[in-house]
C-alpha positions as CSV (number, residue, x, y, z in Angstrom):
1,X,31.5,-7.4,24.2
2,X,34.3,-6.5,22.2
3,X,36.8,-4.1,24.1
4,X,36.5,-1.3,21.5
5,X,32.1,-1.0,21.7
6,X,31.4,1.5,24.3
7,X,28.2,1.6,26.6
8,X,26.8,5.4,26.0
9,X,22.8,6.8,27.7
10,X,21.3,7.4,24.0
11,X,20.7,11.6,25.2
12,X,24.9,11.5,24.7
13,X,25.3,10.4,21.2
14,X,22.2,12.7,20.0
15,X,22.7,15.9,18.3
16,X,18.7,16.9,18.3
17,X,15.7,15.0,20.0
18,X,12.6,16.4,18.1
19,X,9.8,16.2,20.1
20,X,6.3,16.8,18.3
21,X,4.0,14.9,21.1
22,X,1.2,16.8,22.5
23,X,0.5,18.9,19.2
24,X,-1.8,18.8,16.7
25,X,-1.4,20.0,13.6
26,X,-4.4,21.7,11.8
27,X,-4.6,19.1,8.4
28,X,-4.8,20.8,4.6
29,X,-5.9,19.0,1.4
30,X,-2.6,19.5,0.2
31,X,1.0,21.1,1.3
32,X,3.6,19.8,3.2
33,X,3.6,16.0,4.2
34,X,3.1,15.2,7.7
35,X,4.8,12.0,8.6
36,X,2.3,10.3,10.8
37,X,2.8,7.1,13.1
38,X,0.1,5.3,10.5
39,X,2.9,5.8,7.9
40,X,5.9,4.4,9.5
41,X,6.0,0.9,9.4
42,X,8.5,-1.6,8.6
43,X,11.9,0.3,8.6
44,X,9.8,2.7,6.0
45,X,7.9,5.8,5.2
46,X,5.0,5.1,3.3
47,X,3.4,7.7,0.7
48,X,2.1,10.5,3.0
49,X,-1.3,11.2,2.9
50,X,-2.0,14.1,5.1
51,X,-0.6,17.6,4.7
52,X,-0.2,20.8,6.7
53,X,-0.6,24.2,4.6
54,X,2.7,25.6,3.2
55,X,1.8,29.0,5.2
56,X,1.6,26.7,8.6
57,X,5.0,24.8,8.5
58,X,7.2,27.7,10.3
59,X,5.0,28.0,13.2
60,X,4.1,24.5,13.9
61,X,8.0,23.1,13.3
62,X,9.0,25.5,16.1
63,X,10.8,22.8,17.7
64,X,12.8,21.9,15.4
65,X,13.4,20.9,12.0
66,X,13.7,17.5,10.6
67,X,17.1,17.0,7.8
68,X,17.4,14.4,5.3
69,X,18.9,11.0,7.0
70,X,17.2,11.8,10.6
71,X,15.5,9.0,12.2
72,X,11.8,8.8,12.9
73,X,10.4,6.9,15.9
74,X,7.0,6.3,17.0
75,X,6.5,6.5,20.8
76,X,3.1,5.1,20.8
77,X,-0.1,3.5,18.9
78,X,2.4,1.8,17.8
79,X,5.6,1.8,20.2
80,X,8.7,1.3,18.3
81,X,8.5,1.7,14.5
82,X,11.5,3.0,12.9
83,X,12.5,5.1,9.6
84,X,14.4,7.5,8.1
85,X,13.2,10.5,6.1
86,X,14.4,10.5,2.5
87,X,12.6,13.6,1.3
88,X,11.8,17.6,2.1
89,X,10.1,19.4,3.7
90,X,8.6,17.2,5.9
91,X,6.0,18.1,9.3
92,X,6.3,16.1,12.1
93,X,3.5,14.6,13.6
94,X,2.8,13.8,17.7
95,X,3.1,10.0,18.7
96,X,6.7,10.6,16.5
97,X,10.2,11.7,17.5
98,X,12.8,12.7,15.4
99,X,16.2,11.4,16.3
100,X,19.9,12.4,14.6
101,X,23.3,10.9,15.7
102,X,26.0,12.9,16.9
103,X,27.9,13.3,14.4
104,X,31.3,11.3,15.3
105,X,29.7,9.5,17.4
106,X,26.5,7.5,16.1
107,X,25.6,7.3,12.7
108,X,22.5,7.9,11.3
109,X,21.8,4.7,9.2
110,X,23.8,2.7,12.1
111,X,20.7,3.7,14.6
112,X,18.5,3.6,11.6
113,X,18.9,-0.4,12.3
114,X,20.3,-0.4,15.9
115,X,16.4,0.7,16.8
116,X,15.2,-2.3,15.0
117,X,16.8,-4.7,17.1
118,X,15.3,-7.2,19.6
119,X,17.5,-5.4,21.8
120,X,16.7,-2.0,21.5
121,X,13.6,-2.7,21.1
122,X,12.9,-4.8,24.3
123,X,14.3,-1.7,26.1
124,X,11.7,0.7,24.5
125,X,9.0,-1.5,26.0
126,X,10.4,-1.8,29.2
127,X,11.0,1.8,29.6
128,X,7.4,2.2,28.6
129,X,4.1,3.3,30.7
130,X,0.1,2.8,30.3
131,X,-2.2,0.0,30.0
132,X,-4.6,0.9,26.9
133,X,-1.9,2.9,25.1
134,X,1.5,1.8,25.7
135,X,4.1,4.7,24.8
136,X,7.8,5.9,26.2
137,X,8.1,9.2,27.7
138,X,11.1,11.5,26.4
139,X,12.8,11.2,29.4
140,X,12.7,7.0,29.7
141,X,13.7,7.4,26.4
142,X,16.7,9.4,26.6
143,X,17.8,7.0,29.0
144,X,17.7,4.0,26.8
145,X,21.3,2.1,27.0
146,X,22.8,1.7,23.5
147,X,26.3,-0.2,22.6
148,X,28.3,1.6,20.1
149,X,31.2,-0.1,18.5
150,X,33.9,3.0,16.7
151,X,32.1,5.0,14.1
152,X,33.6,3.8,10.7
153,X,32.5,0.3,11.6
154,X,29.1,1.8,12.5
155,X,29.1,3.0,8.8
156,X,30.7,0.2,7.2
157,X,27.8,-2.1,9.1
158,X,24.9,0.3,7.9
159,X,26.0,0.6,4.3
160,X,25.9,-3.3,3.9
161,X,22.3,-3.3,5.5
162,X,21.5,-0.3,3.2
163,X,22.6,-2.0,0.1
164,X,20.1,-4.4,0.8
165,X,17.0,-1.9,1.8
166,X,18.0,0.0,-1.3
167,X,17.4,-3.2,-3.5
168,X,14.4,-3.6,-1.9
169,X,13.3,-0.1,-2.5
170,X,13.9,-0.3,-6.2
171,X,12.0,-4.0,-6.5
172,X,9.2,-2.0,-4.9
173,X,9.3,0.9,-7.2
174,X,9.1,-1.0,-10.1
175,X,6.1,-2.5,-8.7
176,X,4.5,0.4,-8.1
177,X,5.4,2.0,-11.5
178,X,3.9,-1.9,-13.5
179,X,0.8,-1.4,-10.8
180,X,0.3,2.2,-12.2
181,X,0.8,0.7,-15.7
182,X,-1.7,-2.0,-15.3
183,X,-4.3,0.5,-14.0
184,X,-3.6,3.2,-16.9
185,X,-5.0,0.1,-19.2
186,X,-7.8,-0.9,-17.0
187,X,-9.1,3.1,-17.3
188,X,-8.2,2.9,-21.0
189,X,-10.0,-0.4,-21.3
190,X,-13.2,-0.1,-19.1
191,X,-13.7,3.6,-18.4
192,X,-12.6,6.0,-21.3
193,X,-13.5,3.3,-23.6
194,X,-10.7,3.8,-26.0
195,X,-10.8,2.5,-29.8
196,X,-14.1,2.2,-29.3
197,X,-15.8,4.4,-31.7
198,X,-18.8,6.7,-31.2
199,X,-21.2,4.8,-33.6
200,X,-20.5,1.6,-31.6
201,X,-21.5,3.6,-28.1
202,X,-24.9,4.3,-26.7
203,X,-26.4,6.1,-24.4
204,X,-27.0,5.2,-20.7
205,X,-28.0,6.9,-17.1
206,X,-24.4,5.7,-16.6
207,X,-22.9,7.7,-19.7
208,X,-21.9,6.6,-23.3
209,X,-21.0,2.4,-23.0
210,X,-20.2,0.4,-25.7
211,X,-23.6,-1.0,-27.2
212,X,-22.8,-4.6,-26.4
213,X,-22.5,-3.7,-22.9
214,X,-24.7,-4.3,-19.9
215,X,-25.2,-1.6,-17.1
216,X,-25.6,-3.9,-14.0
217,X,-24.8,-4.4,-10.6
218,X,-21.0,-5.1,-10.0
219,X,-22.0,-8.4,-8.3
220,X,-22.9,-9.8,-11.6
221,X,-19.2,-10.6,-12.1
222,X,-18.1,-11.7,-8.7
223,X,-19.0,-14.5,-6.0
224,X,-18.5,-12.7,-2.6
225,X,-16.9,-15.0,0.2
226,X,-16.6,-14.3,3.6
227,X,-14.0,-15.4,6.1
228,X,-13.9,-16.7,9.6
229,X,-11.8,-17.1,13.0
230,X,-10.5,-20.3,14.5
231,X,-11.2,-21.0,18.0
232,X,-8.2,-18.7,19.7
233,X,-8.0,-20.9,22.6
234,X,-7.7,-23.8,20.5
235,X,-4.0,-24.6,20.3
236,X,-4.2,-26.7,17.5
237,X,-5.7,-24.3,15.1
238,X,-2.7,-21.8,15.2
239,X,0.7,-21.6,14.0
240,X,-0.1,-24.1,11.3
241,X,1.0,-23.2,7.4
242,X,-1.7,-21.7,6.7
243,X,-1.7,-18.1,5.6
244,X,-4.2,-16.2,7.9
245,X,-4.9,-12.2,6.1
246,X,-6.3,-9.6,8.4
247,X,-6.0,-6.0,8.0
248,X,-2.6,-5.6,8.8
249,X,-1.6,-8.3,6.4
250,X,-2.8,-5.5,3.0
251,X,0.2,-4.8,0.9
252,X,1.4,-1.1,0.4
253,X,0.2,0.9,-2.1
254,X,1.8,-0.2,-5.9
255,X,2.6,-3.7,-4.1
256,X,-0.8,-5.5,-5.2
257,X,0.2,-9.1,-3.7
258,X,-0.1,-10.3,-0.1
259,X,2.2,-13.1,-0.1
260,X,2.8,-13.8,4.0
261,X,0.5,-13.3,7.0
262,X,1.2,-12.4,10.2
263,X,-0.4,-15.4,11.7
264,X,-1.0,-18.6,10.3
265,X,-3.5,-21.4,10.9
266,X,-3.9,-25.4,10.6
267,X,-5.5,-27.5,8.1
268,X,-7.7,-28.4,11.4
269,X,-8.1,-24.9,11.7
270,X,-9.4,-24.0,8.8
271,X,-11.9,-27.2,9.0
272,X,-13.3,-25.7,11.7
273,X,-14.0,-22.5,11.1
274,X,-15.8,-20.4,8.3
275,X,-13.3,-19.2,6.6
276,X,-12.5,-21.2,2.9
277,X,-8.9,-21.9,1.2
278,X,-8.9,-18.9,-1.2
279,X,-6.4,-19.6,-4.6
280,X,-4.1,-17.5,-6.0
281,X,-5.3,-14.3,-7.7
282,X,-8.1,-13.3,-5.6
283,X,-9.5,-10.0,-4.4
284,X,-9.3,-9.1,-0.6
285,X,-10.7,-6.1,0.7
286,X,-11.2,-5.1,4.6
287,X,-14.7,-4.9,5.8
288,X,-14.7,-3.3,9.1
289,X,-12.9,-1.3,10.9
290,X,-10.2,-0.4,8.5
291,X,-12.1,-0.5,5.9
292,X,-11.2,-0.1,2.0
293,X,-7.6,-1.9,2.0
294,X,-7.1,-4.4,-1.3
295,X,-5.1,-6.8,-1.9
296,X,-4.5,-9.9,-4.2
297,X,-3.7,-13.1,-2.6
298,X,0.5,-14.3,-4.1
299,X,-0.1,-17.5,-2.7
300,X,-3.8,-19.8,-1.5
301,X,-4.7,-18.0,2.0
302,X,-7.8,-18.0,4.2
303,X,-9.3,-14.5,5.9
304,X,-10.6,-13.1,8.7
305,X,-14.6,-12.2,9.2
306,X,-13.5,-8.6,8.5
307,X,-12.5,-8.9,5.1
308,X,-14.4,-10.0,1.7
309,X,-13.3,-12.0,-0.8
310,X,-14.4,-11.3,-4.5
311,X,-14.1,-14.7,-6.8
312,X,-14.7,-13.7,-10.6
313,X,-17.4,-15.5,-12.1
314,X,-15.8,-15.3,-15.8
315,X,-12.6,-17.7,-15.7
316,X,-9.8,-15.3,-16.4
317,X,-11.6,-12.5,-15.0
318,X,-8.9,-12.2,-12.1
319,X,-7.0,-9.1,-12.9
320,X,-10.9,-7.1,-13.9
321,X,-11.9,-7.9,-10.6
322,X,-8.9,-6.9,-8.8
323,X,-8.6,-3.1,-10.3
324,X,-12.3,-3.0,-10.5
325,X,-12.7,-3.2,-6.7
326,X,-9.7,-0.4,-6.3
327,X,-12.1,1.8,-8.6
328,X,-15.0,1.2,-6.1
329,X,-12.8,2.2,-3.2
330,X,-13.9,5.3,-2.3
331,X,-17.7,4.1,-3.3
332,X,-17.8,1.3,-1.1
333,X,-16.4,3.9,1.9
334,X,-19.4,6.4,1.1
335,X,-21.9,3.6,1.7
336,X,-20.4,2.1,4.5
337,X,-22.2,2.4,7.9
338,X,-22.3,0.9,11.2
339,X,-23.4,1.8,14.6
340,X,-19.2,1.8,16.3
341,X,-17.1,1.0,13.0
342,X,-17.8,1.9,9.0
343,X,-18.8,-1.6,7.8
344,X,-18.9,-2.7,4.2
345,X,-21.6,-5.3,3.9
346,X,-22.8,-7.5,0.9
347,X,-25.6,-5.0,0.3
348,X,-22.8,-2.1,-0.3
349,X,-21.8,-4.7,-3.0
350,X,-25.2,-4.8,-4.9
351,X,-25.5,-0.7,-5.0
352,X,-22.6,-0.7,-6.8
353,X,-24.0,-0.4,-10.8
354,X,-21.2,-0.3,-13.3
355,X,-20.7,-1.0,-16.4
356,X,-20.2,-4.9,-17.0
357,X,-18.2,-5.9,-20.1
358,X,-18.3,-8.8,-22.7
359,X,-16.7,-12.1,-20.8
360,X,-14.5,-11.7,-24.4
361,X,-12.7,-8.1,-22.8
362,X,-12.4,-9.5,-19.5
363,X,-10.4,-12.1,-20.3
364,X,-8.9,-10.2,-22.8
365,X,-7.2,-7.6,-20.3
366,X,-6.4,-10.8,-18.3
367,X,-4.0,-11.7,-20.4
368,X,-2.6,-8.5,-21.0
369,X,-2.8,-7.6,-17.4
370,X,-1.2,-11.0,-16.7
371,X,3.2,-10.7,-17.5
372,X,2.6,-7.3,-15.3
373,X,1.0,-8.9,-11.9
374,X,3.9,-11.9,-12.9
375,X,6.4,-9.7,-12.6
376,X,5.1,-7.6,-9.5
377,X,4.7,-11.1,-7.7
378,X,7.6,-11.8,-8.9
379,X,9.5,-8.7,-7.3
380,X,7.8,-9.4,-4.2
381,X,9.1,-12.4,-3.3
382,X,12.8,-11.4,-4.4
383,X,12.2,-8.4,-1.9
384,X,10.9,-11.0,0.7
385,X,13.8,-13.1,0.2
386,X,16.3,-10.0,0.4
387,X,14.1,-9.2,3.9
388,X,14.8,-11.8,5.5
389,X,18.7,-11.8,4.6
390,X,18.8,-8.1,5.8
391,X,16.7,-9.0,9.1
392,X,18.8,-12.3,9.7
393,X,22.3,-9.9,9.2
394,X,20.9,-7.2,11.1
395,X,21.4,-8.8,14.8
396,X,24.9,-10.3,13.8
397,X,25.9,-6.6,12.3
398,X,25.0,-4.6,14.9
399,X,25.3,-6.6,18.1
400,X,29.3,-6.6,16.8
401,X,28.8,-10.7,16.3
402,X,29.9,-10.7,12.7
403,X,33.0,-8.2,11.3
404,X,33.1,-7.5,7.6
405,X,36.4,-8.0,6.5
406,X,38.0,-5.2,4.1
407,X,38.4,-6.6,0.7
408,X,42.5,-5.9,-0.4
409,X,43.5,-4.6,-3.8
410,X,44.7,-8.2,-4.9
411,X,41.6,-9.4,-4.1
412,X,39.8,-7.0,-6.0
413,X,42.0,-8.5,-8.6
414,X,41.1,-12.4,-8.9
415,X,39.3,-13.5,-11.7
């Protein structure tokens, strides 16, 4: 430990320890966002999607209000995902604290990261309690042991990390805004119909379709696949180079592509199971459980029983299947049953009556739909790449282990 980092109890180098556990929050359609534990994942906030009423936010923040920069923590279900909140007003739901830095003392992008380490993190676990729900209370927490090294290196160290988050924020951006793009064109194409004119439309219990198209079951268009589990006890099936998707594997909203898993299996692995090899470009969506998550596979993957895969049948057919089964969403969620979890079967599949196009627009779209999911792949993997730069800098940064060296005005000056 270099003699200038100081040891500090992380209560002393907190200016406010927001505390929302134990409440809940009575849920509107609309209002304020309420940052949830579901929603913070990854060193991020992800698009809220539950609100508290504008006439409820004074008398349930009563313990405090959150400020732009704070640092969100979830305490449990799960333990030990991290953010920072970028936008107001924002509620604060229970499984969450809210943590700022004393100012002077601990910088709020500098613990942003410092929470993320293996460090920090293995504390938070050992200061925790329970057996089916692992959490921290607020006072383990307070006591959690955190090295500090002198506050303009703490910012200096955060604002390289954030440089990097920052260009993965845009690359994810501009992913969602080409996702949004793509799907304006698949409503233009396949639901409003437009430039189609109203003497080439007929009549149908489905609405005006164009005349030369069918009204048919969506299934007409796809091959559904299911997946499968290796034997868990079977060492030799795991850890292969296999991508593995489960649920937890979906990409967030505007991303489209799951290019990584979690967990991977082996070629033996896959022999021996269920599940197939699925190729690039085809529909996932979650089955059970979680149900309704969609993705499209970046790279050849196999699946999990819980999920579906949806193969077109028309050869170029990849990009209409994919926003197709995002319209269907909310459909397939209506039909779902099951006795302990919602369960989307193959028979959800065949009540779903659309629509079906010529083979000739499918493909069509394809290719328009095509340079836009290139380019959102694309921008994946860059922000993959830039990921795992920040997450392999991160340990060196904050643990103290690597010093950025201040560049000097004649250096600024070469070439």
């Amino acid at each position: 430990m270099r003699p200038e980092m100081k040891l500090f109890a992380l209560e002393d180098c907190l200016d406010a320890l927001i505390d929302y556990r134990g409440k809940t929050p009575k849920k509107a359609e609309a209002g304020i966002p309420l940052i949830t534990a579901k929603i913070v994942k990854s060193g991020r906030i992800e698009a809220p999607n539950e609100f508290i009423a504008e006439a409820d936010y004074e008398s349930w923040m009563t313990r405090g209000y959150p400020e732009l920069g704070d640092v969100v923590l979830t305490t449990e279900a799960p333990l030990g995902e991290v953010a920072q909140i970028k936008f107001l007003p924002a509620a604060v739901a229970q499984r969450i604290v809210t943590l700022r830095g004393k100012r002077g003392l601990l910088d709020n992008d500098y613990l942003l990261y410092l929470l993320q380490t293996e460090g920090m993190q293995s504390q938070l676990k050992g200061r925790s309690s329970g057996t089916t729900v692992v959490g921290i209370k607020q006072s383990e927490l307070r006591k959690v042991e955190v090295l500090l090294p002198p506050i303009a290196e703490q910012e200096e160290f955060a604002s390289t990390l954030r440089a990097l988050d920052d260009q993965i924020d845009n690359l994810r951006q501009m992913n969602a805004t080409l996702e949004v793009i793509a799907s304006t064109l698949f409503k233009s194409w396949f639901v409003d119909f437009d430039g189609v004119a109203s003497k080439d439309m007929r009549e149908t219990e489905l609405g005006q379709v164009p005349k030369e198209w069918c009204i048919g079951p969506f299934v007409d268009l796809v091959e559904i696949i299911s997946g499968g589990t290796p034997k868990t006890t079977t060492t030799d099936y795991w850890d292969g180079d296999i991508p593995w998707f489960s649920v937890v594997d979906a990409p967030a909203a505007g991303q489209v592509f799951t290019l990584s898993t979690s967990k991977k299996i082996t070629a033996l692995g896959l022999q021996n199971c269920s599940a197939k090899l699925l190729p690039e470009m085809t529909t996932i969506i979650s089955a059970r459980g979680t149900i309704g998550k969609v993705a499209l596979t970046g790279v050849p993957m196999a699946m999990n029983q819980s999920c579906y895969a949806l193969a077109s049948k028309v050869p170029g057919g990849e990009a209409y299947i994919f926003f197709s089964t995002l319209q269907f969403v909310e459909q397939l969620k209506r039909i779902a049953h099951g006795a302990v979890f919602d369960t989307i079967t193959r028979n959800s599949f065949e009540q779903i009556v659309t629509c079906l196009p010529s083979h000739e627009a499918i493909v069509a779209f394809g290719n328009l739909a095509k340079p836009l999911l290139d380019r959102i792949r694309t921008n994946g993997e860059e922000a993959a790449t830039l990921a795992v730069l920040r997450d392999q800098l991160l340990p060196k940064l904050i643990g103290g282990a690597l010093r950025i060296e201040p560049v000097t005005p004649d250096e600024q000056r070469v070439g």
